[in-house]
C-alpha positions in Angstrom: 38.2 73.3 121.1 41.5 72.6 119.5 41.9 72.5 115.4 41.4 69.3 113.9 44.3 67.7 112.4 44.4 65.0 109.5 46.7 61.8 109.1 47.3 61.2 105.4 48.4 57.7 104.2 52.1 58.0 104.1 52.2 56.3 100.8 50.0 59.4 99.3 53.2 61.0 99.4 54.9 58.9 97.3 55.5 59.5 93.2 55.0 57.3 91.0 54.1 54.2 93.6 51.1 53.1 91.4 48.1 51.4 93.1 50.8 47.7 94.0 53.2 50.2 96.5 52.1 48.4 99.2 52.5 44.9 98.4 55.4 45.6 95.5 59.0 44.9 96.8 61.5 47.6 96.6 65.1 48.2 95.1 66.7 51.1 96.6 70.4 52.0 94.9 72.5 55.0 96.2 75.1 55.3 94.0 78.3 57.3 95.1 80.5 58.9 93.4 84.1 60.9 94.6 87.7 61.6 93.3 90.4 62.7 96.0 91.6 66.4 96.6 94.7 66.2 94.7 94.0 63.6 92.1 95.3 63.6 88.5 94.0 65.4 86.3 94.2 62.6 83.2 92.8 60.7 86.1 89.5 62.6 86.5 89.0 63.0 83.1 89.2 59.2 82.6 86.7 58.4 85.2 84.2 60.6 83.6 84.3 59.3 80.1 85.0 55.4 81.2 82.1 55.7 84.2 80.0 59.1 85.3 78.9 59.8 82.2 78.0 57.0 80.9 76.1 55.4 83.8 73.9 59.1 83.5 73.4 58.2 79.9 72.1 54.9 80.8 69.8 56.3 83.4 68.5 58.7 80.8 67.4 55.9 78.5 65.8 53.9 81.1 63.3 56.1 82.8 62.3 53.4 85.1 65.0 53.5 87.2 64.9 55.6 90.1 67.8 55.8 92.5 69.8 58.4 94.8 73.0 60.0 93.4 76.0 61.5 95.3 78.8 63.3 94.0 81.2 64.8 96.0 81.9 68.6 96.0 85.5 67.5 95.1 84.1 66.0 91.9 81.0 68.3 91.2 83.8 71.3 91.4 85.7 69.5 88.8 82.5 69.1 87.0 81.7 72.5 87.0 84.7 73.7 85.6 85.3 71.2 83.0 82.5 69.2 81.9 79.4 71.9 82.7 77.4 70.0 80.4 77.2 66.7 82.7 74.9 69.4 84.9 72.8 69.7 82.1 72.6 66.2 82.2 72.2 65.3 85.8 69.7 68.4 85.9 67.1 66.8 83.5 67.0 63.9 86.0 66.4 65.5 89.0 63.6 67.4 86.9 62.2 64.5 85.9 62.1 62.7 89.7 64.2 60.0 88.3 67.4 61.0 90.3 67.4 62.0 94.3 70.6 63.9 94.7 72.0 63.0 98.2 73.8 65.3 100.6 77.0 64.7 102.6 80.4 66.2 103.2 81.4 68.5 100.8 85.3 67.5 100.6 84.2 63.9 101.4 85.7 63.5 105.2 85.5 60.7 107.5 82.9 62.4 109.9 84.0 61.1 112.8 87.4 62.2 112.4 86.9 65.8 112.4 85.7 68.5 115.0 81.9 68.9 115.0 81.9 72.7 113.4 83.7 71.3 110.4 81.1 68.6 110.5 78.2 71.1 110.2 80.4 73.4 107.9 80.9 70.5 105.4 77.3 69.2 105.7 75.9 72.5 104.9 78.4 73.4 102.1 77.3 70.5 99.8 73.5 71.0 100.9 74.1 74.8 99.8 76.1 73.4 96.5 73.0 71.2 95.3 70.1 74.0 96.1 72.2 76.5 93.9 72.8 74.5 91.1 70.0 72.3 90.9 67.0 73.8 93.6 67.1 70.5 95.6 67.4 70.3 99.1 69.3 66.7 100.2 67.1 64.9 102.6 69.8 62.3 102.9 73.7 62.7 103.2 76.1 59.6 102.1 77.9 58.4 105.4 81.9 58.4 103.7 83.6 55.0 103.9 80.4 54.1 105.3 82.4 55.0 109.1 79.4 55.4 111.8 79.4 56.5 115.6 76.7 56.6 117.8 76.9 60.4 118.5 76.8 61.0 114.4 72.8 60.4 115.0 72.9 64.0 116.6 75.4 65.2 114.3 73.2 64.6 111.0 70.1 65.5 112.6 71.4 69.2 113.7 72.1 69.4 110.3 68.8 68.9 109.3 69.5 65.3 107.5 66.6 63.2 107.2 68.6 59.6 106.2 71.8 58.3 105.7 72.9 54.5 104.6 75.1 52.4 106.8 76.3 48.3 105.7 74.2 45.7 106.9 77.1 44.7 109.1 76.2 47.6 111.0 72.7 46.0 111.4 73.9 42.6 112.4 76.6 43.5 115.1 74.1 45.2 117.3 72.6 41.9 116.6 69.9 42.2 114.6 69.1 38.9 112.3 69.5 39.2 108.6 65.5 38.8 108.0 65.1 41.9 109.7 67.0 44.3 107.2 64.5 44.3 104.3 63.5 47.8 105.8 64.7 51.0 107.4 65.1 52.1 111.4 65.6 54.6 113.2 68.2 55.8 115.5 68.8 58.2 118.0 71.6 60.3 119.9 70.6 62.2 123.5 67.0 62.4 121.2 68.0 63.5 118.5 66.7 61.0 115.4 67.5 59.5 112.2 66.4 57.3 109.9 69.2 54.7 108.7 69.0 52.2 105.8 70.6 48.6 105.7 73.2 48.6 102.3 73.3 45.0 101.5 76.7 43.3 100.9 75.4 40.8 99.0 74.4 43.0 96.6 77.2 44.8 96.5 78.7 41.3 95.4 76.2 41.2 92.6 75.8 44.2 91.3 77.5 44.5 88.9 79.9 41.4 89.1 77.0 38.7 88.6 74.9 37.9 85.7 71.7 39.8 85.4 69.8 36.5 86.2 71.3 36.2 89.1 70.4 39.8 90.1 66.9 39.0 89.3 66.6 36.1 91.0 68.3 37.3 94.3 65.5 40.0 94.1 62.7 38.0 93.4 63.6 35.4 96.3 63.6 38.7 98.8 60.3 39.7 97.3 58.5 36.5 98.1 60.1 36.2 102.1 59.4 40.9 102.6 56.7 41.5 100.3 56.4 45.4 100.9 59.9 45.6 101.9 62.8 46.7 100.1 66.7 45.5 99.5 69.0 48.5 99.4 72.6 48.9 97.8 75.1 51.9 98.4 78.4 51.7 96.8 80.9 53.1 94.4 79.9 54.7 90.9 83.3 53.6 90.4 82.4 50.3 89.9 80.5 50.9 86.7 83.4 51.0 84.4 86.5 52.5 86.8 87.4 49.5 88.5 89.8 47.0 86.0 87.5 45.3 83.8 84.1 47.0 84.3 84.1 49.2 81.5 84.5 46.2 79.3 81.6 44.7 81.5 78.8 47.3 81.5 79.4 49.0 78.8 81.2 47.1 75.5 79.0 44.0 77.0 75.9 45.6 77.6 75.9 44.4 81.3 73.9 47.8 82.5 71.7 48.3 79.7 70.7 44.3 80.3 70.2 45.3 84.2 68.3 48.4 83.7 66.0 46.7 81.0 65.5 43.9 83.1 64.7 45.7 86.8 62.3 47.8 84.2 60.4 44.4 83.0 59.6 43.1 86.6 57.6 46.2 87.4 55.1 44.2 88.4 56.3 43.4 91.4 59.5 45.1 91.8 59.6 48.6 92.3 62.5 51.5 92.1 62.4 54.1 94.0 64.8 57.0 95.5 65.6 56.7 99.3 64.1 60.0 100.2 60.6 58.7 98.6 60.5 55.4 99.9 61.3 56.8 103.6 58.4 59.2 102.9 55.8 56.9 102.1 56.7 53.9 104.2 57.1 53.5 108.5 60.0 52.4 109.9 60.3 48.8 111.3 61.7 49.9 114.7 64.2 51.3 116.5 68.1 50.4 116.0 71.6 51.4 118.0 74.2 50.9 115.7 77.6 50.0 117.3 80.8 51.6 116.2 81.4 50.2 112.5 82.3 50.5 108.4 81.6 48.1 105.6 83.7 44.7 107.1 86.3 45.0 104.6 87.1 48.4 105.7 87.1 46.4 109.4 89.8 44.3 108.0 91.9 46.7 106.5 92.2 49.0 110.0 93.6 45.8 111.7 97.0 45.5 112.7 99.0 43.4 110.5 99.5 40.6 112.6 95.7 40.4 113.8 95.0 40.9 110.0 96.7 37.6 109.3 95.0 35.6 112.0 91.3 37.2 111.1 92.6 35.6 108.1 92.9 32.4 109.7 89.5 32.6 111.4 87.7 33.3 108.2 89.3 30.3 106.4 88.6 28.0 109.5 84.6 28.9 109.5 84.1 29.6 105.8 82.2 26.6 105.9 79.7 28.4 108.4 78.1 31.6 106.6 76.1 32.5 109.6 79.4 32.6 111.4 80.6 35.9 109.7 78.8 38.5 111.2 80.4 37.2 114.6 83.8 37.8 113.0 84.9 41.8 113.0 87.6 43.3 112.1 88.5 46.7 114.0 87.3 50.0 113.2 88.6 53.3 111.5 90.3 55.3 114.1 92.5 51.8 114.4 94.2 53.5 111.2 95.7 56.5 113.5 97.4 53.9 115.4 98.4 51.3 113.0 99.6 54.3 110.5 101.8 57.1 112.1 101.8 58.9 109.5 98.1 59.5 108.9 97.9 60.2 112.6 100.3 63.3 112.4 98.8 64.0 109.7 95.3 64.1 111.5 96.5 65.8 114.2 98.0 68.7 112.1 94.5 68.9 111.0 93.2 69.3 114.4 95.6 71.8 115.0 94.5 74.1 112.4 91.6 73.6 112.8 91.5 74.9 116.4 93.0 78.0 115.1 90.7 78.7 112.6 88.1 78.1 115.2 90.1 80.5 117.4 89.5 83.1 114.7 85.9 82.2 114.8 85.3 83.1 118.5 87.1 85.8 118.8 85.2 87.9 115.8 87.8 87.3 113.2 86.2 84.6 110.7 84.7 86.9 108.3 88.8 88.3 107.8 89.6 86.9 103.6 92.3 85.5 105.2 90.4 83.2 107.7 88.2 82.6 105.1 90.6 81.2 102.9 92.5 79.4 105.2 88.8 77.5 106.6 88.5 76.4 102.6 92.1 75.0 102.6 91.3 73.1 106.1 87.9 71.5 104.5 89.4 70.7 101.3 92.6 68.9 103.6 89.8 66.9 105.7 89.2 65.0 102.5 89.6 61.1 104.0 91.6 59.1 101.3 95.2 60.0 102.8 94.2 59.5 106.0 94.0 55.3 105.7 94.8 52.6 103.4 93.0 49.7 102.2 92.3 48.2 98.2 91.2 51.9 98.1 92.1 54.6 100.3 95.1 56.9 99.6 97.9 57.2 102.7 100.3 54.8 100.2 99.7 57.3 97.2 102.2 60.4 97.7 100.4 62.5 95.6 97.3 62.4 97.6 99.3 62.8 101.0 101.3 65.5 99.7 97.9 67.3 98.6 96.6 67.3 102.1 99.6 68.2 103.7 99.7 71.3 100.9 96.3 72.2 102.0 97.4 72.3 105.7 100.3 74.3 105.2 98.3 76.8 103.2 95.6 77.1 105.9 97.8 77.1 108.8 100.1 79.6 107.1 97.1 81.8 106.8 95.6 81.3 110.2 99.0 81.9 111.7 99.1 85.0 109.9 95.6 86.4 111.1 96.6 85.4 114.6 100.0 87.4 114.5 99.1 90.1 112.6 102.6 90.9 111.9 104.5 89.4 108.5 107.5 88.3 109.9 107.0 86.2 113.6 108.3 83.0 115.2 107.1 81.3 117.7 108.0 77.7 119.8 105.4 75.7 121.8 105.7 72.5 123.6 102.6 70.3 123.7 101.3 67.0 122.6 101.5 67.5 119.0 100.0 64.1 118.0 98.2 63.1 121.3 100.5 59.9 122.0 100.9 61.2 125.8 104.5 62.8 125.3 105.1 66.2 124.2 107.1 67.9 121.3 108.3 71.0 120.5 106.6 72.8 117.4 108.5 76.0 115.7 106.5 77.8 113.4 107.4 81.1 111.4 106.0 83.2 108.4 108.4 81.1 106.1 107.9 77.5 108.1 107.3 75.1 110.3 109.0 72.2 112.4 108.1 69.4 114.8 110.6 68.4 116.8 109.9 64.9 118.5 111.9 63.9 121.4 110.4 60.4 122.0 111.4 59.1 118.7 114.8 59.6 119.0 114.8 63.3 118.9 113.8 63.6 115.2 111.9 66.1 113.3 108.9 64.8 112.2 107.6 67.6 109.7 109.3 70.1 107.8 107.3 72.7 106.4 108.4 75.1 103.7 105.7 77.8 103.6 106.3 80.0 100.4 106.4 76.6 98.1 103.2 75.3 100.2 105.4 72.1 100.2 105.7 69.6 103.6 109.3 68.3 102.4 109.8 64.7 105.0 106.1 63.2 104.1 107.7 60.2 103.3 106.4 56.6 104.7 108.1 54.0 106.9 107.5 50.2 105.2 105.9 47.9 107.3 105.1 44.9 106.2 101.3 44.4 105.4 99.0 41.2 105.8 98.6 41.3 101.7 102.2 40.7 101.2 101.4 37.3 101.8 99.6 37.5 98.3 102.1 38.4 96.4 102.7 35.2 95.1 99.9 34.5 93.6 99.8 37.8 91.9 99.7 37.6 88.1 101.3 40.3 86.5 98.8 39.7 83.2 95.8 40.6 85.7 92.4 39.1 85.7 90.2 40.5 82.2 86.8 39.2 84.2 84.8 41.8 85.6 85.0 40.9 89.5 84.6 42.7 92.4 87.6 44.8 93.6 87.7 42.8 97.1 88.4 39.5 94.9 90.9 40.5 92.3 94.6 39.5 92.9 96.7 41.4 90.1 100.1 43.4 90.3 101.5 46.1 87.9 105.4 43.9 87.6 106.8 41.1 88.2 109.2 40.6 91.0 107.6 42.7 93.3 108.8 40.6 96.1 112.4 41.2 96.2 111.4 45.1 96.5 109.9 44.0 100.2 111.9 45.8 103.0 110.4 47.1 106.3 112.0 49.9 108.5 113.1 49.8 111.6 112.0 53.3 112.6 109.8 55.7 110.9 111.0 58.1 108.2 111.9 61.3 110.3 114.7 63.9 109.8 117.6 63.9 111.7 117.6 60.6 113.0 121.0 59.8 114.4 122.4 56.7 113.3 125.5 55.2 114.8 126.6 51.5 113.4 129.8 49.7 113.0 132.9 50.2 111.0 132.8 48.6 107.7 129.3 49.2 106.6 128.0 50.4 103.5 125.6 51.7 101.1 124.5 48.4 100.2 123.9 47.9 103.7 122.3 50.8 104.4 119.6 49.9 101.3 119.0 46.6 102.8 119.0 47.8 106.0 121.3 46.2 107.9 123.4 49.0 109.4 122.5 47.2 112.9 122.3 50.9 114.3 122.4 51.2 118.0 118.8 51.5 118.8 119.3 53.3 122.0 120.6 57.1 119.9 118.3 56.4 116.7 114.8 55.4 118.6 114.4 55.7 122.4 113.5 58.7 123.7 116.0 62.0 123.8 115.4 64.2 127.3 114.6 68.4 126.5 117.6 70.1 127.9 116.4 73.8 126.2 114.1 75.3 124.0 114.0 79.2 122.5 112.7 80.2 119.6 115.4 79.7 117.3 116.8 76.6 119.0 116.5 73.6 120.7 119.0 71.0 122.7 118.1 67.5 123.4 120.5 64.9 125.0 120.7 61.0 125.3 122.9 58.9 127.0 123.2 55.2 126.1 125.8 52.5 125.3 127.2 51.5 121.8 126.2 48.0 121.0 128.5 45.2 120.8 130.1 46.3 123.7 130.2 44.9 127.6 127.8 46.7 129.9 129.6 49.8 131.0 132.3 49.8 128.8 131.1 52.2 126.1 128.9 54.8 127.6 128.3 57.4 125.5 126.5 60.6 125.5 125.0 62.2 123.0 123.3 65.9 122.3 121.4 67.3 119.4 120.8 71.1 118.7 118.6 71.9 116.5 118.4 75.6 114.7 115.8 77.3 113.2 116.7 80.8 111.2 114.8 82.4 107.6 115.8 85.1 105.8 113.6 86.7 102.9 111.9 83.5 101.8 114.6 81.1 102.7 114.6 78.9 105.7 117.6 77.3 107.2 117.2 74.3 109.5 120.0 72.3 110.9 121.2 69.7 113.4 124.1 69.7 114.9 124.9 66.6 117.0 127.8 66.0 119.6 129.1 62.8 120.9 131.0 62.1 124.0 132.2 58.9 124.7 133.2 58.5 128.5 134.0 54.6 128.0 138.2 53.9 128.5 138.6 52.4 125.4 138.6 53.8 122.0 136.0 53.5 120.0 135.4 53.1 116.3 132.4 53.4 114.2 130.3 55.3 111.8 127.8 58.5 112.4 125.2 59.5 110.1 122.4 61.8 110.4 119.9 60.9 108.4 117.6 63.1 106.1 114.3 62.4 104.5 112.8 63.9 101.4 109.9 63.5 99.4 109.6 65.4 96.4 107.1 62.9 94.9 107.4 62.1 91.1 110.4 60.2 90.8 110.7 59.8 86.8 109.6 63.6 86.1 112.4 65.6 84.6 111.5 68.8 86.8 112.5 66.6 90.2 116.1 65.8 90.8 119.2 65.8 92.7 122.1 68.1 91.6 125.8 66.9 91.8 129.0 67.5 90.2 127.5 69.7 87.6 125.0 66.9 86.8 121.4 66.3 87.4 120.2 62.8 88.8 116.6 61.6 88.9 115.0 61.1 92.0 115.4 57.1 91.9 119.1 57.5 91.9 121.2 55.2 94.4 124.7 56.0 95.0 127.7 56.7 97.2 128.2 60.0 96.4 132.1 61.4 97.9 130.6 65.2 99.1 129.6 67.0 102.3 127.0 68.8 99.8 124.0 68.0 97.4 121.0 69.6 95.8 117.9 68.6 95.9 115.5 70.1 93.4 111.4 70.1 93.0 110.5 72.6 89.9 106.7 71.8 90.0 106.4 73.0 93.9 109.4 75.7 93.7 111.4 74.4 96.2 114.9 73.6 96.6 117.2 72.0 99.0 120.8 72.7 99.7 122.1 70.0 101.8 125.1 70.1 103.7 127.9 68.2 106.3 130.8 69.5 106.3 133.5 67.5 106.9 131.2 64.0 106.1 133.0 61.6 104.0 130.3 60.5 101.7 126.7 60.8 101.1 124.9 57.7 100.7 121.3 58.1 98.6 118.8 55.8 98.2 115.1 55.7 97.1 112.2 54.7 99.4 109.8 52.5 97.9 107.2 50.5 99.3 105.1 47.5 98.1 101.2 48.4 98.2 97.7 47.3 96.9 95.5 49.6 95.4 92.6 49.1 92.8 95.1 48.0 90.1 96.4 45.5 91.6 99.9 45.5 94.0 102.5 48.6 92.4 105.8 49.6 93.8 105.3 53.3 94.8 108.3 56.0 95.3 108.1 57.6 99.1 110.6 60.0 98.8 114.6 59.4 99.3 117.2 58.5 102.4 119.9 60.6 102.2 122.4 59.3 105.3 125.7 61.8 105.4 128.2 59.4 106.6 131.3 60.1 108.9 133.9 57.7 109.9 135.1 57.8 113.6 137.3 56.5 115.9 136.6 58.2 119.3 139.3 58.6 122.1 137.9 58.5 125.8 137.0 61.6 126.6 137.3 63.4 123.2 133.6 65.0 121.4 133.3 64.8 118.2 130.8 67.3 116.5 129.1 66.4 113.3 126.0 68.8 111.7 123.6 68.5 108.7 121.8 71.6 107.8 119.7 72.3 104.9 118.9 75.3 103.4 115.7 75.5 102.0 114.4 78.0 98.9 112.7 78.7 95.7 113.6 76.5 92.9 113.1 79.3 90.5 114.8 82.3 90.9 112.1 85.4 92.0 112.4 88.3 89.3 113.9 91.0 90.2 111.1 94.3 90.3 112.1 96.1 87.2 
């Protein structure tokens, strides 16, 4: 006769339900809480006194509210080191079962978007980060940017995650109804389960924008159609007293103490409660298949611009219709890879070095301090705000790009290492760098490396510099976004009401407009630009060079690639011209050498007209830098005996310029000889962030000019190269 077993009551489980749990409505909050890899420091330290700690010191003095926490390892290892005494803090909640601390990815990635070790490895790390400090083991794990895939069912569940919270919009495109999502579900990938809570938007409207009656009443009204049920909210900590406004809100006003005090005095039939508990002590209403989705403004934002402008359109046409919404999507994050360039080769690098790290891995070598360290970097560069952009979201922000792009080149430099097991090695492959179906040519070395990209007019498309850690193009190509539109109706003063981040219209200056410019090709090195007589720096700014598109964009063919060098070739016709008058030919070499810790890469570039006419025009080559702070005295260009800040626009009569970065220790010599002028000019885009619109630096165009007139017949040879090295000069042993 087999044992007997028992079924307890779920609800027997559950703390502090009191004898009502049943028939009591619920309010589940999951409050998250993350600062990017690579974020100011003044910036961190803001957002703790303006928003962490005091919404903690709220909580403490309403012991009635129970919610889940997240924090991501990003901001708990700034915690750690310099405010330990929040852990104090947080600790005494958790003791007292008034805080569920919630799992997720450590360095705060975009699941989906990275390979499923690194999944598990950043799962586990922040699982492994709260049982250290605080002996609880995360039954849930926050789901970043809210971005969900089918398959991330079996993901989380090999992981040994219990929950996670996806938007109700998640909920209502598999097409549920929005009665249905007053409770949790359960979801499955090849059998593998998980239990998935509906986040509200509305709330997230509400909380904490609205007046507390409102709150109250919204509640209550739920309560009377789902007694027993629950309304969930997941969203930003951020919100209490980071976004413009809030502070002013919940704090100065009293907004939170008003909204703790009053969820406390309707405990009579509303209940708080942590995820985990609820989950434990209640069944789930069913089973849900949850399409490919994020929170619908995060749908919006991946959209290409001009789709952007008519889901614009759409909205405004059937705003009269609220049912009609959840029929109206937006796209969904991976759009982002193909919308942004930019965060694309950025996502592939990650890829990249990720695969050799995992190379490492299988062949016995991961335990290596080397391949250790170089797996940290990796997971800290998976972090996801550079890898889109939206109100939030950090791809415009250089500072945040540049951090990732520092982490990669740290990690890959290690990796490379461990794989060569030799200090000095170079190497050249030619593969599909950044899967878009053509191949490039990548040159790496001890001291750098360089991605040579023949379909894009045979530019380079990264330009590492090892010893400084730095990736020198990183710049950004201006496209013009649906929110430019808005721009008009901007007010420079801002908005002092509290309102949600998604309804704000505000801008840092005035004037912003006129600052609009959109490129024609994105921000590569090398790009060969070949325009009419006559032209000049103002032209170039405004960009109206009227280039010939066939040498600066279509697609160069690979005539030979070694190790130190490779040849592409083009032929094409100069524009302007009848068909067949003006063929021309043209051929790039590119050259890689390093000695000690400098590395020296040039372009040399040959024309051959075979037309029978002369020809006159101008030839640049075109290089892009980004050394990031444009107003910091320790970033500059050197000319003449002079120092120049990074903003500086001129026509500058040289073949040679310096280009200096004392915070990463990395200079730039830039050369072309015989060039008759070198015309410099800032990048600057137009974006919207949480602020409001801004006018952000990208780094600087740099377009060494030559002036031609080409005889039938006759090659003309023109060649930038830039020597790359410490800013600082390395001390001499001694």
């Amino acid at each position: 006769m087999g044992a007997a077993f028992s079924c307890n009551a779920p609800r027997a489980r559950f703390e502090g339900a009191g004898e009502n749990s049943v028939s009591q409505f619920h309010l589940i909050l999951l409050i998250h809480a993350h600062q990017p890899v690579g974020n100011f420091e003044d910036v961190l330290e803001c957002a703790y006194v303006r928003c962490y700690l005091p919404f903690v010191q709220a909580l403490r003095e309403h012991p009635g509210i129970r919610l889940g926490l997240h924090y991501s390892g990003v901001l708990l290892e700034w915690l750690e080191r310099r405010r330990p005494e929040f852990f104090n803090l947080l600790g005494e909640l958790v003791e007292g079962h008034q805080v569920e601390l919630v799992g997720g990815g450590f360095y705060e990635p975009i699941l989906v978007a990275i390979p499923e070790a690194d999944r598990q490895e950043q799962i586990r790390r922040l699982a492994d980060f709260l049982k250290t400090r605080w002996g609880v083991a995360p039954k849930g794990a926050w789901l970043t940017e809210r971005v969900w895939e089918p398959q991330l069912a079996s993901t989380l569940a090999r992981a040994g995650v219990e929950y996670t919270l996806a938007d109700d919009a998640h909920f209502l495109a598999s097409g549920m109804e929005p009665e249905q999502l007053y409770g949790y579900y359960v979801t499955e990938d090849l059998g593998a389960t998980l239990k998935v809570i509906p986040g509200l938007k509305a709330l997230r409207y509400l909380i904490p924008f609205r007046s507390v009656e409102e709150n109250i009443a919204f509640l209550r009204a739920a309560a009377e159609k789902h007694p027993g049920g629950f309304a969930a909210m997941g969203d930003d900590c951020e919100k209490f007293g980071l976004w413009p406004g809030t502070h002013d809100h919940c704090y100065t006003q009293g907004w939170l103490e008003k909204f703790f005090a009053a969820l406390e005095a309707q405990s009579d039939w509303l209940a708080l409660t942590t995820p985990g508990d609820y989950l434990a002590a209640h069944p789930a209403l069913g089973r849900a298949y949850l399409p490919t989705a994020s929170y619908p403004e995060m749908a919006e934002w991946a959209l290409p611009t001009p789709a952007r402008q008519r889901f614009h359109a759409m909205q405004r046409e059937f705003g009269s219709h609220p049912e009609a919404e959840r029929f109206l999507r937006g796209s969904f994050w991976r759009s982002f890879l193909s919308k942004y360039g930019e965060a694309n080769l950025l996502h592939k690098k990650m890829l990249l070095v990720s695969e050799k790290i995992q190379w490492l891995a299988r062949h016995g070598a991961a335990g290596h301090p080397e391949a250790q360290k170089a797996r940290e970097h990796l997971l800290r560069a998976q972090c996801n705000d550079a890898y889109w952009h939206g109100i939030f979201g950090g791809l415009y922000a250089p500072h945040l790009r540049s951090a990732m792009w520092r982490e990669l080149v740290r990690a890959e430099a290690l990796a490379d290492a461990a794989l060569q097991g030799q200090n000095r090695f170079a190497e050249l492959r030619c593969f599909d760098f950044d899967a878009d179906g053509q191949e490039e040519l990548y040159w790496v070395s001890e001291s750098g490396a360089a991605l040579v990209k023949p379909s894009d007019g045979g530019t380079v498309a990264l330009l590492d510099y090892r010893p400084a850690a730095a990736s020198l193009v990183s710049s950004l190509q201006r496209r013009r976004e649906a929110y430019h539109e808005r721009l008009a109706q901007a007010d420079s003063k801002g908005n002092a009401k509290a309102v949600s981040i998604h309804e704000q219209v505000r801008t840092k200056e005035t004037g912003l407009q006129r600052h609009l410019r959109y490129d024609r090709w994105p921000r590569h090195l090398f790009r060969l630009l070949l325009f009419p007589p006559g032209k000049t720096l103002s032209d170039y700014i405004a960009l109206q060079l009227e280039e010939c598109p066939a040498f600066a964009g279509d697609a160069f063919q690979v005539r030979s690639g070694q190790v130190g060098s490779v040849v592409l070739a083009k032929e094409g016709f100069f524009p302007g011209s009848e068909a067949g008058t003006n063929p021309m030919r043209a051929e790039k070499t590119f050259s890689f050498a390093r000695e000690g810790s400098e590395l020296q890469v040039s372009c040399e570039v040959a024309l051959l007209p075979a037309g029978r006419n002369p020809l006159a025009l101008q030839a640049g080559l075109e290089v892009i830098l980004n050394f990031l702070a444009p107003e910091a005295a320790d970033r500059y260009f050197e000319y003449g005996g002079e120092r120049h800040p990074l903003l500086w626009s001129a026509a500058v009569p040289a073949s040679a310029l310096r280009i200096v970065d004392e915070w990463q220790n990395v200079a730039v010599c830039l050369e072309a000889p015989e060039a008759q002028q070198f015309w410099v000019a800032p990048i600057e885009t137009v974006s919207e962030s949480e602020e409001g619109f801004e006018r952000i630096y990208q780094g600087s165009q740099i377009l060494p000019v030559w002036p031609l007139v080409l005889q039938p017949g006759e090659q003309w040879t023109g060649r930038v190269s830039l020597l790359v090295s410490s800013a600082r000069p390395e001390k001499q042993p001694g």
